[in-house]
N, C-alpha and C positions, 0 to 999 in steps of 0.2 A: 504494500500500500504506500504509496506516495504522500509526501507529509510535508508541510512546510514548520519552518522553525526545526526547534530543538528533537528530535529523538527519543521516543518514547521507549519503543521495542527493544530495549537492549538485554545484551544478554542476563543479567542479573535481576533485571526486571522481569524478566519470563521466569527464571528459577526462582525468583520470590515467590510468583503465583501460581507456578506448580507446588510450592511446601504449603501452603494459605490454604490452597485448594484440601490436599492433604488433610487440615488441620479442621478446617471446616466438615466435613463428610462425617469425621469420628465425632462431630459435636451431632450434625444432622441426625446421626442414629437413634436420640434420646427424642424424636417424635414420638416413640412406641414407649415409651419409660411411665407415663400416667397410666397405662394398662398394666405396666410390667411391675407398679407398684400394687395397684388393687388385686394383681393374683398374690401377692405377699402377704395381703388380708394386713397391712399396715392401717393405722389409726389416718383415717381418709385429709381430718383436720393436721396431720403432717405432711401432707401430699406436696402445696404449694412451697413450704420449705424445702421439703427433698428438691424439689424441680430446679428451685432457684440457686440450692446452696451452692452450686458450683461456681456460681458470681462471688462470693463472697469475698471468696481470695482475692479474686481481682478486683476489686471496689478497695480492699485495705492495699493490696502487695502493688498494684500497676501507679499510682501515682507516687510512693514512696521508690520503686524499681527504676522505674523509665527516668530520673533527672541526671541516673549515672550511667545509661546506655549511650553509648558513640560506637562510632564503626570499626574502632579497633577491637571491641568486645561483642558485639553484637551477635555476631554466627556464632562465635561458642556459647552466649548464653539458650540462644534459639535450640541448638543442639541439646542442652539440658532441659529445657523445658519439653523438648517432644519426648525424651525419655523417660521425664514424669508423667507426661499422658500415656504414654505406652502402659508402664506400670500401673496408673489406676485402673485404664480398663482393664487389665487382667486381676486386679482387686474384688471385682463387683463380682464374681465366681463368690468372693468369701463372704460377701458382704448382704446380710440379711433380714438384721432389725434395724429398725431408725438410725438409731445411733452409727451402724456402721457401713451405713448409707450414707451418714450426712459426712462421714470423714472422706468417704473415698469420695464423693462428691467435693468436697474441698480443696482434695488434695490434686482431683481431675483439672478443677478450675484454675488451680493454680500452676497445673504447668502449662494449660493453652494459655495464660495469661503472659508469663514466661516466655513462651513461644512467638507468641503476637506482637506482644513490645517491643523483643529484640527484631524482629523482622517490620514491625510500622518506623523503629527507625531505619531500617535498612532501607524503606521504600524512601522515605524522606528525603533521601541523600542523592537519590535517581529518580524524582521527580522532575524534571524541566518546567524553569519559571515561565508562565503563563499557561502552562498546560495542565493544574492544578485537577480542574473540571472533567476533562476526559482521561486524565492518570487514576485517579480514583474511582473513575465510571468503571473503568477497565479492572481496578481491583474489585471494587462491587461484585464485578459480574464473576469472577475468581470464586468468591464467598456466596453467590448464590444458586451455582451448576449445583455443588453437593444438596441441597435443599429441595431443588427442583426434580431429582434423580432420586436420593434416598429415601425419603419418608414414603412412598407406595412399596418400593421396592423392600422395605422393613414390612411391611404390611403385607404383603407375599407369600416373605419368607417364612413371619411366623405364622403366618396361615396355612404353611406347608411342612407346620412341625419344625421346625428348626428354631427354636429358643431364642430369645432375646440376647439373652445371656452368651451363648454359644456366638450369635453373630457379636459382640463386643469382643469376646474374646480373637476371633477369628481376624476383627479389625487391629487389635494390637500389633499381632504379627505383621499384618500388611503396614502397617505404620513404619515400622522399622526402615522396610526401603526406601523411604522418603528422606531419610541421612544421606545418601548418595547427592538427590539435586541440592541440599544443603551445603555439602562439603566443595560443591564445584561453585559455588558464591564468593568472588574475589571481596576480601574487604574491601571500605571504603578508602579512597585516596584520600590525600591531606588536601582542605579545600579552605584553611582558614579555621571556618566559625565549624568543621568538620575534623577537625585535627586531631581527635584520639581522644579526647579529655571530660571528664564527666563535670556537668556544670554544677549538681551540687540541688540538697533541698531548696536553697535560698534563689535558686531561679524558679522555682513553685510556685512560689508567693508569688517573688515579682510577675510573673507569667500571668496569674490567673488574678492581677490586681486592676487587669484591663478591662472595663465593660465589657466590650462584644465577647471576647473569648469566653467569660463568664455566662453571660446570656445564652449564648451558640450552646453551649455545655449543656446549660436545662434544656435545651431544644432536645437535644438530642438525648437526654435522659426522658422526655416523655414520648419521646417517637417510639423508643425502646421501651420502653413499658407498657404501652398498647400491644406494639408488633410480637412480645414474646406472650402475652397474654394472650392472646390471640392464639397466639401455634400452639401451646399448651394445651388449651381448654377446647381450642374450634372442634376437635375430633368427637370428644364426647360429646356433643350438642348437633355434630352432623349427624351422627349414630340415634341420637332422637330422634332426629328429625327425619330415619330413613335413607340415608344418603349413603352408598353401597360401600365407595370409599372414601373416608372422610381425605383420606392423603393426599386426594387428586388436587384436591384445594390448591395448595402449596403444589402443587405441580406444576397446573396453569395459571400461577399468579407469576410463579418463580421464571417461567416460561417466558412468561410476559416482561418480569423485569430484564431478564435477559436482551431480548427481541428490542427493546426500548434501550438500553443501555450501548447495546452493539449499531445500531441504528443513529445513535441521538449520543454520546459522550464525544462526540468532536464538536456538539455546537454545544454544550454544557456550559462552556466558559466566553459565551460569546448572549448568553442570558443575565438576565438582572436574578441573582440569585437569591435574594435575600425574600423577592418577591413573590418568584414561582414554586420556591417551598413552601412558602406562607398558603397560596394556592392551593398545594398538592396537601398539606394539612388542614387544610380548613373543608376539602371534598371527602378526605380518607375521615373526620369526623362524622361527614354523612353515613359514610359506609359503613361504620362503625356499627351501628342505627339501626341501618336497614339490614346486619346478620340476623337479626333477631326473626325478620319476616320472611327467610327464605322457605322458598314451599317448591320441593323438589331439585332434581338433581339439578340441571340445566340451570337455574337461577342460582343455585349453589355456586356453578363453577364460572359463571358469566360473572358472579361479582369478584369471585378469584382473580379472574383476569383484568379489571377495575382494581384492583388491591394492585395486583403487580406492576400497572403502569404508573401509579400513585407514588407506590415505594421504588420503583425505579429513579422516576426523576428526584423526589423528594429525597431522599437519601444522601446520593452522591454528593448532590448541591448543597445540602448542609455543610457536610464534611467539606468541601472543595472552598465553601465561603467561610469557614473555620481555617482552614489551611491560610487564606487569601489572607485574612483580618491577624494573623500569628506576624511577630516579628520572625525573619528566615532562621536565627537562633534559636526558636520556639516551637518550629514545626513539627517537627519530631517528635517531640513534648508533647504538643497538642494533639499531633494524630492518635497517641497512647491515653493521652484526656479524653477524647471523645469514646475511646474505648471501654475505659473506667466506668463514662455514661451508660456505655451500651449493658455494661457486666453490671452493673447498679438497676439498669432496667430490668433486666434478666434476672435480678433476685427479686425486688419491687413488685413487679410487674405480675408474677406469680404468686407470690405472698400475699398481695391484696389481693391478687383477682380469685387465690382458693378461698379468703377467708368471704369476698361479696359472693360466690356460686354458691358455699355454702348457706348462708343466711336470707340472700336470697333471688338467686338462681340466676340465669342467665340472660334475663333482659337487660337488667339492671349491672350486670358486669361488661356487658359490649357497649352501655351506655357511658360508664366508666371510663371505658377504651376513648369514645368518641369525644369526653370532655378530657381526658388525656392531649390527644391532638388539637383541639381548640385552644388548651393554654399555651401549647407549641404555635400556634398561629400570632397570639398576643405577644407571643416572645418576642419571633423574627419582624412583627411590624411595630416593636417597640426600639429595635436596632440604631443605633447613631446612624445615621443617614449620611455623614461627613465621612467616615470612616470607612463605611459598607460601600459607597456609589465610589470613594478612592480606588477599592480594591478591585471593581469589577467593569 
């Protein structure tokens, strides 16, 4: 493909998104994990903790981790962190009551988090400035093949007798290969404000003393809080509802954010960003809404594909307008902040939404989801305008 400007495709930048990908699929597999807790005959009111706990680690370890990542350390900690994912899935074999769910859960979360940091700095450093919008579309899409692929295909399997459990385990082993495009990942070159050197807690503060970056942050802490709410819970409630598989959901939404991200992240950074999110949140609100009234499959999987192009655009552009609004020192930083977001939503986001299904039921929890997105729309049109309209 013919490009003008700066270079995207580079080597490094492919073997990031080959281990991302990786990393992503072994988290995708936990679509089947609310089922795989209720055959444990586990106390239901733990259910939303088990789901989430895996955030936990990253909500405390990824902003205290990430201020001492630089490129001279970065692949070896990436390295470490996938071989604590490897180890916890092969855990969840031992792992039976609460308690020693919620550990291997923690301990899972904390090596993708591990994982992810050392590698969103590594993306950081082979971004190309002005390409922020379609660099990030492009990893999006990275982290949303496993999603779109795995959760029927879990749905399948264990349909065809083959254990929940059995497949986690069977992904461990395949993880392992995933060291190989690791290892062929040149460090970063000395580029300056890239020089090896970890900047310390005390760029934390400084970093997150800026409005927007603050703001952009909550954004992205309620967009994730909806969207993992949602993946969690939508299965049991499609299963209500009659809907053969619930997985297809996230098949063709995920289908879609693809289909939109491959289509649409070369004109991402040539959009007023701050705006068209605000958009894409203030519709995914409706949507939110209108789960509650689907009646049959067909309208099931037509709003899916509505959800996908919603989080397609809306996604990237956060991140991309986070990226934009970071001092270049702070990028890195920031792309492992908004992450922290994501893994704060991903506890959240579960947490409340088992305890409102419980109490009472699922209207009232997709409603939750939709005023989720609504205070995401307050956020981005409450943005410095001086700042935001600079960056883009």
């Amino acid at each position: 493909m013919t490009m003008r400007g700066p270079v995207i495709f580079t080597r490094e930048f492919v073997l990031l998104n080959i281990v991302l990908g990786c990393a992503s699929a072994t988290m995708a597999l936990f679509f089947q994990f609310h089922t795989y807790l209720l055959s444990l005959n586990i106390d239901p009111r733990w259910h939303g903790f088990l789901l989430g706990a895996d955030a936990i680690t990253g909500i405390i370890l990824q902003p205290l981790l990430s201020p001492y990542l630089h490129g001279g350390n970065a692949k070896k900690v990436a390295a470490a962190g996938m071989c604590i994912m490897v180890a916890a899935l092969g855990l969840y074999n031992f792992a039976t009551t609460t308690a020693a769910i919620a550990c291997v859960r923690i301990v899972h979360g904390g090596g993708f988090t591990v994982l992810v940091a050392a590698m969103m700095t590594l993306f950081a450093a082979y971004i190309p400035s002005g390409k922020s919008g379609e660099a990030i579309g492009l990893i999006s899409i990275t982290r949303l093949i496993p999603y779109a692929i795995i959760p029927p295909v879990v749905v399948y399997l264990v349909g065809r007798s083959y254990g929940f459990i059995f497949i986690v385990t069977m992904a461990a082993g395949f993880m392992t290969l995933f060291l190989i495009p690791l290892a062929l990942i040149r460090s970063v070159p000395d580029r300056g404000q890239d020089s090896g050197r970890a900047m310390g807690l005390g760029s934390l503060v400084e970093n997150v003393k800026a409005v927007p970056v603050r703001m952009l942050l909550a954004v992205n802490l309620v967009f994730y809080s909806a969207y993992t709410t949602l993946f969690y819970f939508l299965k049991g409630f499609g299963t209500e509802k009659g809907v053969e598989n619930p997985g297809f959901f996230f098949t063709v939404a995920m289908i879609a954010m693809i289909v939109v991200r491959l289509a649409g992240s070369r004109y991402f950074d040539r959009m007023r960003k701050a705006r068209t999110a605000a958009v894409c949140m203030a519709v995914l609100a409706v949507c939110h809404v209108l789960v509650v009234f689907i009646q049959g499959s067909t309208a099931y999987l037509a709003l899916g594909v509505a959800f996908g192009v919603l989080w397609g655009v809306g996604i990237p552009l956060t991140m991309a307008l986070l990226f934009d609004v970071s001092e270049a020192r702070f990028r890195g930083l920031n792309m492992n902040l908004s992450l922290v977001m994501m893994q704060a939503g991903f506890f959240a986001g579960p947490l409340a939404g088992g305890f409102i299904l419980a109490q009472w039921g699922y209207g009232i929890l997709f409603l939750f989801c939709g005023l989720l997105n609504a205070a995401g729309v307050v956020l981005l049109a409450a943005l410095p305008r001086s700042r935001v309209n600079s960056e883009q």
